[in-house]
SETORDREN-259896 format. One record per atom (N, C-alpha, C, O, CB): x, y, z; residue in one letter. Coordinates in steps of 0.02 Angstrom, whole numbers, plus 50000, padded with zeros to 5 digits. Glycine has a CB too. Layout:
% residues N
XYZa ...
END
This chain:
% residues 342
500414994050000x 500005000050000x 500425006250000x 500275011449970x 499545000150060x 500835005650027x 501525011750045x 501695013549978x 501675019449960x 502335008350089x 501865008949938x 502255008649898x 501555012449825x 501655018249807x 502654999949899x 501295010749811x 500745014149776x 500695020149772x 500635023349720x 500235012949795x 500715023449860x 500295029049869x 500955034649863x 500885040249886x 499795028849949x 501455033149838x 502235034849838x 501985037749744x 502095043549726x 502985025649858x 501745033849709x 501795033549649x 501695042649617x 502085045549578x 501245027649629x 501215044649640x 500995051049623x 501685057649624x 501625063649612x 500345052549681x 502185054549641x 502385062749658x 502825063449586x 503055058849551x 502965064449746x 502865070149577x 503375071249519x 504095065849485x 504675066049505x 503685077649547x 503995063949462x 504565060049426x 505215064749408x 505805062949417x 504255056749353x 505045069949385x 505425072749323x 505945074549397x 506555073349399x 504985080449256x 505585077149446x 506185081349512x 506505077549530x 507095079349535x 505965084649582x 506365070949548x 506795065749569x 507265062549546x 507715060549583x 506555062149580x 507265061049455x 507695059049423x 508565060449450x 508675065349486x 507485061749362x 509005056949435x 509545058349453x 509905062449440x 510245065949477x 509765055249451x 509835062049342x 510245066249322x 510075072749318x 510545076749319x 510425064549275x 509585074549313x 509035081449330x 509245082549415x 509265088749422x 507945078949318x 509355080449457x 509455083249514x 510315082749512x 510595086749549x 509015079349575x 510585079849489x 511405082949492x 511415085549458x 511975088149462x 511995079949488x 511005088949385x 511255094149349x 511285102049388x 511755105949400x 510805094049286x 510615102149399x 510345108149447x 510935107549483x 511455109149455x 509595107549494x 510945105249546x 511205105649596x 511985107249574x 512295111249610x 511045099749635x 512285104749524x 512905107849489x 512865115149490x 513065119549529x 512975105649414x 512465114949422x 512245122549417x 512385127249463x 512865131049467x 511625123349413x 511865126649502x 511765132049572x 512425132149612x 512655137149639x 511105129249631x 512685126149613x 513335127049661x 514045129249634x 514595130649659x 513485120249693x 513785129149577x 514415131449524x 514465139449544x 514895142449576x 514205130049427x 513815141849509x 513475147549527x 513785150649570x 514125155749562x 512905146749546x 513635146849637x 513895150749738x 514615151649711x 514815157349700x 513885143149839x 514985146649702x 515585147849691x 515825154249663x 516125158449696x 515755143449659x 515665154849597x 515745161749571x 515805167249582x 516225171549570x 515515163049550x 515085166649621x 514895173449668x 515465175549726x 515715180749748x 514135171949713x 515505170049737x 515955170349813x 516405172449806x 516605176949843x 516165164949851x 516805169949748x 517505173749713x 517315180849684x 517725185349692x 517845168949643x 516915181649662x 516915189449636x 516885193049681x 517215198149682x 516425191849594x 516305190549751x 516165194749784x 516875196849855x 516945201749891x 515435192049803x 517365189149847x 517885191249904x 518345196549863x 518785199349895x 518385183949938x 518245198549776x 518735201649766x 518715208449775x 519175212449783x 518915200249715x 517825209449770x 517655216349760x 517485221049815x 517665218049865x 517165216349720x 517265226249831x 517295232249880x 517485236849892x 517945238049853x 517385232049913x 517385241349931x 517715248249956x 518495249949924x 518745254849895x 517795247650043x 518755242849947x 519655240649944x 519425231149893x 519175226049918x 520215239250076x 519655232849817x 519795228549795x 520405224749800x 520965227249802x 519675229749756x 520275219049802x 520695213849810x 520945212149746x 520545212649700x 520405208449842x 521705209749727x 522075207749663x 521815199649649x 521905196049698x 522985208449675x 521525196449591x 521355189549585x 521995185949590x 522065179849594x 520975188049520x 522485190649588x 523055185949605x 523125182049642x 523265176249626x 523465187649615x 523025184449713x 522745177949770x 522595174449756x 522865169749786x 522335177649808x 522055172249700x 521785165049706x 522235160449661x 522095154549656x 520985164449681x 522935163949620x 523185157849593x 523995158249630x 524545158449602x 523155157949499x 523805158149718x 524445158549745x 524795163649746x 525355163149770x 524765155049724x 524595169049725x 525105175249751x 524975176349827x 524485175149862x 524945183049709x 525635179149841x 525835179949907x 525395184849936x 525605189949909x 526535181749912x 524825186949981x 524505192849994x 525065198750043x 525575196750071x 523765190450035x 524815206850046x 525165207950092x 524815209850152x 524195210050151x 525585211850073x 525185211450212x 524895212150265x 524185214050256x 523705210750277x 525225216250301x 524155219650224x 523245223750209x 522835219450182x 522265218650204x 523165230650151x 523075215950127x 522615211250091x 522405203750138x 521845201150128x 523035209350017x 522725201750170x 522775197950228x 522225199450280x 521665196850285x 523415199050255x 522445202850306x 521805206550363x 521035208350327x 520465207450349x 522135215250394x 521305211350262x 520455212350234x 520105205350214x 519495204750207x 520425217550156x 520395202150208x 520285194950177x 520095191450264x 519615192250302x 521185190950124x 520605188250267x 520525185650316x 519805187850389x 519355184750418x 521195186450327x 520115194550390x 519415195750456x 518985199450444x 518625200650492x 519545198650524x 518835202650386x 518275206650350x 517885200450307x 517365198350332x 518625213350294x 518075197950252x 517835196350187x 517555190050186x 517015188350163x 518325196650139x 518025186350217x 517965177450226x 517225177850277x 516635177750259x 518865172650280x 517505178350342x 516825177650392x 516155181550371x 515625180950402x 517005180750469x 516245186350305x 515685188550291x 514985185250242x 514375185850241x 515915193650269x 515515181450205x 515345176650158x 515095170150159x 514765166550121x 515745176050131x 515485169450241x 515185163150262x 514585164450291x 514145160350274x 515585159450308x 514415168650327x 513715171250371x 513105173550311x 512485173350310x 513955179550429x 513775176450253x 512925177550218x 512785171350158x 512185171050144x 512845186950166x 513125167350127x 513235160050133x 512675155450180x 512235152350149x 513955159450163x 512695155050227x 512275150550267x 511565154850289x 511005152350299x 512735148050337x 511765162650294x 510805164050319x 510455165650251x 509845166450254x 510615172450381x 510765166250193x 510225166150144x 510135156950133x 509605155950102x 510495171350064x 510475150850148x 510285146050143x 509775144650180x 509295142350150x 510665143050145x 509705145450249x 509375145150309x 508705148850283x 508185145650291x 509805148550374x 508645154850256x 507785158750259x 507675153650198x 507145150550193x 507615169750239x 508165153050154x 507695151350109x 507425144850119x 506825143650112x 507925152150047x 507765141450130x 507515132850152x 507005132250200x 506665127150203x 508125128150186x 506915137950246x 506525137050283x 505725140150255x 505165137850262x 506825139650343x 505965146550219x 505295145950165x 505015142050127x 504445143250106x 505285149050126x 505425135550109x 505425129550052x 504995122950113x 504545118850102x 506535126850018x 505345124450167x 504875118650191x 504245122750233x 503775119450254x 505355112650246x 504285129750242x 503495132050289x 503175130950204x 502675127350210x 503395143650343x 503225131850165x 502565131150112x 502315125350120x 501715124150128x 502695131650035x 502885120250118x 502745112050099x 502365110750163x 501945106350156x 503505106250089x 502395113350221x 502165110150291x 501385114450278x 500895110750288x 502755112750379x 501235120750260x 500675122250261x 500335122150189x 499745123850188x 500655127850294x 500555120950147x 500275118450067x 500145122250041x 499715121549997x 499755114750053x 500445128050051x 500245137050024x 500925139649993x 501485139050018x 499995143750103x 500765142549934x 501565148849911x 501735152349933x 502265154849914x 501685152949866x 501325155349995x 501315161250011x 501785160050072x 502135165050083x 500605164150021x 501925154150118x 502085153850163x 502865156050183x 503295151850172x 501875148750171x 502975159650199x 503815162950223x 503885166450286x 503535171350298x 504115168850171x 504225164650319x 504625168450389x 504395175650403x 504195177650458x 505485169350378x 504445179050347x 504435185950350x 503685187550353x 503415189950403x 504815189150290x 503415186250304x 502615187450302x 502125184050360x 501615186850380x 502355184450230x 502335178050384x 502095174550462x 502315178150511x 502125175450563x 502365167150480x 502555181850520x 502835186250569x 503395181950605x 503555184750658x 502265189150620x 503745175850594x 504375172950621x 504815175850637x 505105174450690x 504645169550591x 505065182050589x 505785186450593x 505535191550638x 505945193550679x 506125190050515x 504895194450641x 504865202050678x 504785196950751x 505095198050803x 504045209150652x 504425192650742x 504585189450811x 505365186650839x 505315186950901x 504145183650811x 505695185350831x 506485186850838x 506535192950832x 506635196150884x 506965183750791x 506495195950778x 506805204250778x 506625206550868x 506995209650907x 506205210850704x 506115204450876x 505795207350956x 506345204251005x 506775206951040x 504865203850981x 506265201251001x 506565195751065x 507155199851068x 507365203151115x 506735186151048x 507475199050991x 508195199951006x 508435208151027x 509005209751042x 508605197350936x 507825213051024x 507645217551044x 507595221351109x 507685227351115x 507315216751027x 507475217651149x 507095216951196x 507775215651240x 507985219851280x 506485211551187x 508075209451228x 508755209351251x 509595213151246x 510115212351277x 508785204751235x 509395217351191x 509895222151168x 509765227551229x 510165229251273x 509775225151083x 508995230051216x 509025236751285x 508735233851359x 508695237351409x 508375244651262x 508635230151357x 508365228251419x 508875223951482x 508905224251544x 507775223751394x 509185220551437x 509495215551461x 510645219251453x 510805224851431x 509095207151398x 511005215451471x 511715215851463x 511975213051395x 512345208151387x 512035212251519x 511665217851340x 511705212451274x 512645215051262x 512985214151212x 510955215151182x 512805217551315x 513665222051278x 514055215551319x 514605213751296x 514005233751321x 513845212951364x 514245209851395x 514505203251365x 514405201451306x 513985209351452x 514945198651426x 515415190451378x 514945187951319x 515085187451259x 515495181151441x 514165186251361x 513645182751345x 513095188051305x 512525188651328x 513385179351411x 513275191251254x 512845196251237x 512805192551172x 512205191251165x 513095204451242x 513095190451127x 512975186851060x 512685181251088x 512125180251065x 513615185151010x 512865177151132x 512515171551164x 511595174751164x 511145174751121x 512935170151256x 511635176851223x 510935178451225x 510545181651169x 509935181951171x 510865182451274x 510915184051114x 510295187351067x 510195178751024x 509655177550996x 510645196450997x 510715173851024x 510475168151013x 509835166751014x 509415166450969x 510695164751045x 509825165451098x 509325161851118x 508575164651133x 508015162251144x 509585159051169x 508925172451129x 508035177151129x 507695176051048x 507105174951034x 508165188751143x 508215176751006x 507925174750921x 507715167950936x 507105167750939x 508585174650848x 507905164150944x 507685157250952x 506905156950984x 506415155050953x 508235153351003x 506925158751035x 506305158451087x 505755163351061x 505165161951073x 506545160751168x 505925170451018x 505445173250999x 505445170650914x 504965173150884x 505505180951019x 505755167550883x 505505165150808x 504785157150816x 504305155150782x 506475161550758x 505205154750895x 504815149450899x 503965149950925x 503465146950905x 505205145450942x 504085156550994x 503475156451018x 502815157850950x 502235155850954x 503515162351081x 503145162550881x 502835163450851x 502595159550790x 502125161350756x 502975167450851x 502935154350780x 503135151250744x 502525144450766x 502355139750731x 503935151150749x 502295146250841x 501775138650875x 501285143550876x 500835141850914x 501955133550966x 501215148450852x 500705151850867x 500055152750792x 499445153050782x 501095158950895x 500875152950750x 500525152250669x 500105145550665x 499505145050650x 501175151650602x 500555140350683x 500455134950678x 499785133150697x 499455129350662x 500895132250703x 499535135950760x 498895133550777x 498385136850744x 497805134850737x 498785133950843x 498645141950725x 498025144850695x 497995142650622x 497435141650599x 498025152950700x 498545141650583x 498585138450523x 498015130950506x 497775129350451x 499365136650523x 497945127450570x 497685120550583x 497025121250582x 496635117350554x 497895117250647x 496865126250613x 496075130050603x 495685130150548x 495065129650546x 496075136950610x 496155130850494x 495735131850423x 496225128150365x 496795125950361x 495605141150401x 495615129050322x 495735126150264x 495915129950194x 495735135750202x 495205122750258x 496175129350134x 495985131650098x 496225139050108x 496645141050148x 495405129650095x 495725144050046x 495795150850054x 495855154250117x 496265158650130x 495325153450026x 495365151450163x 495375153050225x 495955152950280x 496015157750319x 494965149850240x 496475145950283x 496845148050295x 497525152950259x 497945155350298x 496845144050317x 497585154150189x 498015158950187x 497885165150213x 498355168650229x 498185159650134x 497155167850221x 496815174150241x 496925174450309x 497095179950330x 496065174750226x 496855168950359x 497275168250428x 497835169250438x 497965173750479x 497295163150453x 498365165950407x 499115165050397x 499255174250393x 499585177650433x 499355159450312x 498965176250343x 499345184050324x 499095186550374x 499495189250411x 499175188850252x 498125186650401x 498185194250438x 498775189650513x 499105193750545x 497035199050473x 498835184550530x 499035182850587x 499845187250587x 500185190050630x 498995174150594x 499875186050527x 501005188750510x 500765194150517x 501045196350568x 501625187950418x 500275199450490x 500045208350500x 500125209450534x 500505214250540x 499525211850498x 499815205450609x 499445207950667x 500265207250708x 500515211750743x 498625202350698x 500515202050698x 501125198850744x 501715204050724x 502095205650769x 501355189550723x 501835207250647x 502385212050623x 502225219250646x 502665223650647x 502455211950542x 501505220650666x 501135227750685x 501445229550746x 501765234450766x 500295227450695x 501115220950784x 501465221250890x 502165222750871x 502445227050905x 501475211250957x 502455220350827x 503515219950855x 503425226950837x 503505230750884x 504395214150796x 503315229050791x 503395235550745x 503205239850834x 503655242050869x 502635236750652x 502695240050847x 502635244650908x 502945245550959x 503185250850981x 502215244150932x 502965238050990x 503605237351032x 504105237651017x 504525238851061x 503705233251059x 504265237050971x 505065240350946x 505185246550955x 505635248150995x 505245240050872x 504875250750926x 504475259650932x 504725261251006x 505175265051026x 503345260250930x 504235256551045x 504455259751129x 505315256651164x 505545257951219x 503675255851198x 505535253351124x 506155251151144x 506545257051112x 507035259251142x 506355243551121x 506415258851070x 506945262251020x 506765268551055x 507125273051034x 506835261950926x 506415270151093x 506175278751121x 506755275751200x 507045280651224x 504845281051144x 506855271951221x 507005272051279x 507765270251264x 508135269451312x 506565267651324x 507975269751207x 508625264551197x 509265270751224x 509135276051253x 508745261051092x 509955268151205x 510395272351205x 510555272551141x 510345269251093x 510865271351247x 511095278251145x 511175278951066x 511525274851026x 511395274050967x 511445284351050x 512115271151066x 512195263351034x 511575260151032x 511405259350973x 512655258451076x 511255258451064x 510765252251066x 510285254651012x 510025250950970x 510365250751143x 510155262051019x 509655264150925x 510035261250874x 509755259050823x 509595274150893x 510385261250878x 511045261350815x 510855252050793x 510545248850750x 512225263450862x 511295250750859x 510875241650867x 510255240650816x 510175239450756x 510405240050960x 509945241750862x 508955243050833x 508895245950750x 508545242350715x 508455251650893x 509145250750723x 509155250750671x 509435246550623x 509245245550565x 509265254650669x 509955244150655x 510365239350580x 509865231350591x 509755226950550x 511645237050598x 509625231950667x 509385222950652x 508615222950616x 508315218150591x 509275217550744x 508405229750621x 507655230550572x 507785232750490x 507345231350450x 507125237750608x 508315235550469x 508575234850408x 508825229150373x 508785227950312x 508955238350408x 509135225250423x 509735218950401x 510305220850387x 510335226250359x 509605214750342x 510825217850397x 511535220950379x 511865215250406x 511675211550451x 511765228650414x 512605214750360x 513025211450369x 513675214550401x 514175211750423x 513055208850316x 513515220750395x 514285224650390x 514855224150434x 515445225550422x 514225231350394x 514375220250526x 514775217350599x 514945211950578x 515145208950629x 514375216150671x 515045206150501x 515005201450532x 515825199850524x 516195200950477x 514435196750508x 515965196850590x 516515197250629x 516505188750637x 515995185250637x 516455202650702x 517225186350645x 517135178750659x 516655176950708x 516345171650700x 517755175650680x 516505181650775x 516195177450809x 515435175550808x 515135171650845x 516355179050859x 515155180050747x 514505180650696x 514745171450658x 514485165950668x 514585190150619x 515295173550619x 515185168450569x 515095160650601x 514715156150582x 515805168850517x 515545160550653x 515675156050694x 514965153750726x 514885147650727x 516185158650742x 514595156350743x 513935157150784x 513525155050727x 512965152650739x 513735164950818x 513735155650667x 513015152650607x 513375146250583x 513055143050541x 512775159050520x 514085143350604x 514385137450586x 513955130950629x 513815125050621x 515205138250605x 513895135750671x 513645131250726x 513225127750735x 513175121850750x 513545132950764x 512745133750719x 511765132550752x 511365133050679x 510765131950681x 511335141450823x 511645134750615x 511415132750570x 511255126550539x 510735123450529x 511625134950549x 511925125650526x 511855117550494x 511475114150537x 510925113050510x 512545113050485x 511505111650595x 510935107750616x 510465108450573x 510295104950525x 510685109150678x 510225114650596x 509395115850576x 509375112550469x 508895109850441x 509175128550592x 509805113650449x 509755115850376x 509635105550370x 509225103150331x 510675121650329x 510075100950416x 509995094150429x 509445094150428x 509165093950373x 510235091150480x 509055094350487x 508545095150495x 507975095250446x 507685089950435x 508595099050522x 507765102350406x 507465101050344x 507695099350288x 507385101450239x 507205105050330x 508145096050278x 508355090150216x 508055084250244x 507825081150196x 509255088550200x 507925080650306x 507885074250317x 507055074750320x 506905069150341x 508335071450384x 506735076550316x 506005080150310x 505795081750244x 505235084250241x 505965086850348x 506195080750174x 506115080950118x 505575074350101x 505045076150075x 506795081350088x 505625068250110x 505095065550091x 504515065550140x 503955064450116x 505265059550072x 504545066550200x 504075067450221x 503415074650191x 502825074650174x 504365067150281x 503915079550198x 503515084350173x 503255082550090x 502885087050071x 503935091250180x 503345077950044x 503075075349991x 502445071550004x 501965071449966x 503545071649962x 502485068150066x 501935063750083x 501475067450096x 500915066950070x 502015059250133x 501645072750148x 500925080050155x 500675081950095x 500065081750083x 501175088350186x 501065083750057x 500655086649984x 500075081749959x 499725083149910x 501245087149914x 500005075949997x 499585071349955x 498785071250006x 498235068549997x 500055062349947x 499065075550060x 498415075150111x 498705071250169x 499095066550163x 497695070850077x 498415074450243x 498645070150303x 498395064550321x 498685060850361x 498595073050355x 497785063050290x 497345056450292x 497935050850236x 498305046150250x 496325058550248x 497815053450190x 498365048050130x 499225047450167x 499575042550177x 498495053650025x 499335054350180x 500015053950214x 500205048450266x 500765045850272x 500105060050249x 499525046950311x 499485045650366x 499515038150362x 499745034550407x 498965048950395x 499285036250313x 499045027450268x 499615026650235x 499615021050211x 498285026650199x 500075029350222x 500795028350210x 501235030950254x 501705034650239x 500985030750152x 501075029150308x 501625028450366x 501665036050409x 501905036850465x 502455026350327x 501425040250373x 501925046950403x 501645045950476x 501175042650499x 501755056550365x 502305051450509x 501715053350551x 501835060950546x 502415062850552x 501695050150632x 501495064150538x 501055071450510x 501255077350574x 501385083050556x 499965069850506x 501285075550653x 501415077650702x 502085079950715x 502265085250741x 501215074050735x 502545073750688x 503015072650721x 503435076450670x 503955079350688x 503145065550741x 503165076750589x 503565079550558x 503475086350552x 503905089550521x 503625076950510x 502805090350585x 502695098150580x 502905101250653x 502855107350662x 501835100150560x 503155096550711x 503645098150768x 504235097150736x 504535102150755x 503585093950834x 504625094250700x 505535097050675x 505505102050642x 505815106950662x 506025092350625x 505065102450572x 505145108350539x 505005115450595x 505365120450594x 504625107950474x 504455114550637x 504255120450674x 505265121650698x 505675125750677x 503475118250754x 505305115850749x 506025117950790x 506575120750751x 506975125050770x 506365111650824x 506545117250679x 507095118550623x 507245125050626x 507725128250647x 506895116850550x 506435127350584x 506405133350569x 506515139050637x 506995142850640x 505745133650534x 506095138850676x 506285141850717x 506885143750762x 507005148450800x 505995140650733x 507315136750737x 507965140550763x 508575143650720x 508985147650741x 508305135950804x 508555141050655x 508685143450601x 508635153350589x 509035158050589x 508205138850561x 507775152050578x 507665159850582x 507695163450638x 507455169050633x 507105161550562x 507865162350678x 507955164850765x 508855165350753x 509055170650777x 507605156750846x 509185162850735x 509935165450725x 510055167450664x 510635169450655x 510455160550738x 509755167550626x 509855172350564x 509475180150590x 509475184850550x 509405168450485x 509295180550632x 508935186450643x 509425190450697x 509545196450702x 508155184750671x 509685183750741x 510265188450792x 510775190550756x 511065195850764x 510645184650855x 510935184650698x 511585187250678x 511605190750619x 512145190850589x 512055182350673x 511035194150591x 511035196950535x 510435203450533x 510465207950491x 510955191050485x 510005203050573x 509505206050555x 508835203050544x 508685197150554x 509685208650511x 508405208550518x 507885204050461x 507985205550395x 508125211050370x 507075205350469x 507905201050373x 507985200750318x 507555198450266x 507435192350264x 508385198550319x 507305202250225x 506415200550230x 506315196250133x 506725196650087x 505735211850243x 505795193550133x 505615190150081x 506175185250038x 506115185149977x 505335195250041x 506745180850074x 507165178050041x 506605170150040x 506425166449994x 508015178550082x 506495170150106x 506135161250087x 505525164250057x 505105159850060x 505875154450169x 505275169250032x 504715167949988x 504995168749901x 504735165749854x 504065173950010x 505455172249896x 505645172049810x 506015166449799x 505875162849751x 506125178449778x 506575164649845x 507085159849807x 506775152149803x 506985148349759x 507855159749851x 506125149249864x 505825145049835x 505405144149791x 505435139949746x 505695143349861x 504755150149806x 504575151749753x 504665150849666x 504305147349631x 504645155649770x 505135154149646x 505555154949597x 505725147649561x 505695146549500x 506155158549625x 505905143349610x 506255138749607x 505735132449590x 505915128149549x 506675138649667x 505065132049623x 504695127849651x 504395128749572x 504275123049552x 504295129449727x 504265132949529x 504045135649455x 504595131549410x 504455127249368x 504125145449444x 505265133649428x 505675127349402x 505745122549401x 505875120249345x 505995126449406x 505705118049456x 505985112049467x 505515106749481x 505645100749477x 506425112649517x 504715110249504x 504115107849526x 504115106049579x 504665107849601x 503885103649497x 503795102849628x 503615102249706x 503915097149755x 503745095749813x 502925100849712x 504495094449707x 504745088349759x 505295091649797x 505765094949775x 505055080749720x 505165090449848x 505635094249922x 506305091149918x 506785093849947x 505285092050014x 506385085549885x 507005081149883x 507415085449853x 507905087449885x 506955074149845x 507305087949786x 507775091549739x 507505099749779x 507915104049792x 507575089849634x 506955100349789x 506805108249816x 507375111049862x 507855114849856x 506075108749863x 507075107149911x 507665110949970x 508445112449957x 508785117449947x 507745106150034x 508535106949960x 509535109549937x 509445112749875x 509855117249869x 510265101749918x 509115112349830x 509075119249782x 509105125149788x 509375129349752x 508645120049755x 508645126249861x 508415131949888x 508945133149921x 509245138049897x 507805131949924x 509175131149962x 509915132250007x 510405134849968x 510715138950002x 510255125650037x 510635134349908x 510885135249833x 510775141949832x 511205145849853x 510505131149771x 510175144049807x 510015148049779x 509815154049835x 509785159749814x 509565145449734x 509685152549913x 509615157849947x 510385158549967x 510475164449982x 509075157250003x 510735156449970x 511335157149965x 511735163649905x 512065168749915x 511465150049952x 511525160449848x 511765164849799x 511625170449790x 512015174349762x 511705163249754x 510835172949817x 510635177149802x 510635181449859x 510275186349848x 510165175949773x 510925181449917x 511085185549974x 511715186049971x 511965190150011x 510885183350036x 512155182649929x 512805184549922x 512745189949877x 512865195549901x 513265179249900x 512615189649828x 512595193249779x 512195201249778x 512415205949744x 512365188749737x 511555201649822x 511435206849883x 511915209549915x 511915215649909x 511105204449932x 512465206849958x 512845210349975x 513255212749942x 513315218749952x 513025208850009x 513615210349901x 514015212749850x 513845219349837x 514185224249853x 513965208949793x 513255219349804x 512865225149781x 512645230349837x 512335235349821x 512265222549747x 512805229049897x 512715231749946x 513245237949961x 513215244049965x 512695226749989x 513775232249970x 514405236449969x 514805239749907x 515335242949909x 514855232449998x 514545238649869x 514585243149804x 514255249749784x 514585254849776x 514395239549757x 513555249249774x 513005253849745x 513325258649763x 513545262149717x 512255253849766x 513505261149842x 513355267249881x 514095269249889x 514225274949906x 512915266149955x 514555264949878x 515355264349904x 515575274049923x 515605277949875x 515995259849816x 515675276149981x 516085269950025x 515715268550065x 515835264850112x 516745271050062x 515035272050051x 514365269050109x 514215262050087x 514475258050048x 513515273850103x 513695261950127x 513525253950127x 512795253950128x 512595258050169x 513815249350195x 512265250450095x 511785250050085x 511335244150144x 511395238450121x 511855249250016x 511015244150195x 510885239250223x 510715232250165x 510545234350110x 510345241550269x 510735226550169x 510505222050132x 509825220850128x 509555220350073x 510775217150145x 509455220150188x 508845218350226x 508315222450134x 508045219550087x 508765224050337x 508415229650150x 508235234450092x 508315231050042x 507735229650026x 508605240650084x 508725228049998x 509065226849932x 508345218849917x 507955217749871x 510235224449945x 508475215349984x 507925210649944x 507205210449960x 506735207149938x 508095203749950x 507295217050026x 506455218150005x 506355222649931x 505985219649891x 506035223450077x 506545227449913x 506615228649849x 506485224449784x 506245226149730x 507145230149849x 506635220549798x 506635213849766x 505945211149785x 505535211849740x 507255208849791x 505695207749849x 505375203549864x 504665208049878x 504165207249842x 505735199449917x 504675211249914x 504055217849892x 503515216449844x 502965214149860x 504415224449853x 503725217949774x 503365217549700x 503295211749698x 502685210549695x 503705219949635x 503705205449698x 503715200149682x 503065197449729x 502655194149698x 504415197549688x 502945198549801x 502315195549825x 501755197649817x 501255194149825x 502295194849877x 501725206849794x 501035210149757x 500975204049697x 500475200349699x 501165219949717x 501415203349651x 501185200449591x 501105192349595x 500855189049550x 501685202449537x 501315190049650x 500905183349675x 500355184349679x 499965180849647x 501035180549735x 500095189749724x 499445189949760x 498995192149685x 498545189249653x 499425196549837x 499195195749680x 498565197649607x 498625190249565x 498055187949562x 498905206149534x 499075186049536x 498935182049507x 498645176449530x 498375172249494x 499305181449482x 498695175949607x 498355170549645x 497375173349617x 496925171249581x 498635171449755x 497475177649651x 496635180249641x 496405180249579x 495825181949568x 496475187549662x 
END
């Protein structure tokens, strides 16, 4: 019976050579980027480096503790939103579904908020704790969607889902307001770059901090790839082929939520990446989570690298927050979902 009810899902995504082509592709892709983007900036770097020339002291230091740890942090949190947009659709069966628009990130944005002026965010344990306040506020909100998501069906629940992200981005938006009236003028400063997004702190002990507590999570929703295939077929059918439906919308919840809970301490918000780069992708490649996700990891990857790039360029020797660059981007792109949905 298992084996039957397996039959329905896309063929074409699963194939082998169709999923190592892509997956070439896209990773070829990161690569590229990565190299253009460690060469370029404020202070260009000589490509000589990369075929063994000797760097000097300056090129060393810019490389080494500017460029590298920057690449890696924005490397793993555009993998992280976007994968986690790739599996909140698949877990709630909607396009619409992303971090940003559920209110996940302003809920971290809060937390981690909250602990910047309230709390000793300057002190040993100050990157520690905006950890675990992103964590605890991506999650509380993140069980909050969830129940209300379960409520409805259909049109009805996407019309839940959004005003619930409105209502939940309105509260942070306010309470943020009264944090930012009481803050200091570092801690505004704080407060502004983590509601813009920005990379511009990231410092090893940033990059180090997304080496960490990322990958888990990114484990996490890869091993949930066929399960989330079995949902697409219905929780009753899912359920008659083994799943269990519970157990797999508690990892993605934890995934995601800790995922987007340290992409939010250590970067900001950063708004509409898990809704375009799966999106986008899901039009390409079609709905199997197997080839989706690490696609998506790929491609939110590439495309927050390549954001920053353009970040630290456009404005040189200013710097453009990033957060801006892909709402810019992601903005239009969900008006013109929504009108074509309707």
């Amino acid at each position: 019976m298992s084996h039957s009810l397996r039959l329905p899902f896309p063929r074409r995504t699963g194939r082998p050579a169709t999923a190592r082509r892509t997956l070439s592709l896209l990773g070829l892709a990161v690569a590229v980027v990565l190299l253009v983007s460690a060469m370029s900036g404020q202070i260009g770097l000589s490509p000589r480096l990369l075929i063994g020339h000797w760097p000097t002291p300056l090129e060393w230091q810019i490389w080494w503790q500017l460029r590298l740890p920057r690449l890696l942090l924005a490397a793993l949190v555009g993998a992280m939103l976007a994968s986690s947009g790739a599996a909140m659709q698949g877990m709630f069966r909607n396009p619409l579904a992303d971090p940003t628009l559920l209110g996940l990130a302003s809920g971290a944005g809060l937390a981690v908020a909250i602990w910047i002026v309230l709390f000793d965010a300057a002190g040993p344990w100050g990157l520690y704790g905006q950890f675990v306040a992103g964590f605890l506020g991506a999650l509380g909100v993140c069980v909050l969607v969830f129940a209300l998501g379960e409520r409805q069906r259909g049109d009805n629940m996407l019309f839940t889902l959004l005003l619930a992200g409105l209502a939940i981005n309105t509260l942070a938006g306010a309470v943020g307001g009264v944090l930012a009236f009481i803050a200091s003028d570092e801690q505004l400063r704080q407060l502004s770059l983590l509601g813009m997004g920005s990379l511009s702190h990231a410092l090893w002990s940033a990059a180090l901090g997304a080496l960490i507590g990322i990958p888990p999570a990114l484990v996490w929703l890869l091993r949930s790839a066929r399960d989330l295939d079995l949902l697409q077929l219905g929780e009753l059918t899912a359920h008659a082929a083994g799943l269990d439906a519970p157990r797999l919308k508690r990892r993605v919840v934890l995934a995601t939520a800790l995922g987007v809970g340290l992409c939010v301490a250590l970067a900001g918000i950063i708004g509409f990446l898990g809704l375009l780069v799966p999106h986008c992708l899901r039009l390409w490649l079609g709905p199997g989570h197997r080839l989706l996700l690490p696609a998506s990891m790929l491609g939110g990857a590439l495309l927050l690298i390549v954001a920053d790039a353009l970040a630290r360029s456009l404005a040189s020797p200013a710097e453009i927050p990033v957060g801006l660059l892909t709402s810019l981007l992601g903005g239009p792109y969900f008006l013109w979902l929504l009108l074509k949905r309707r």
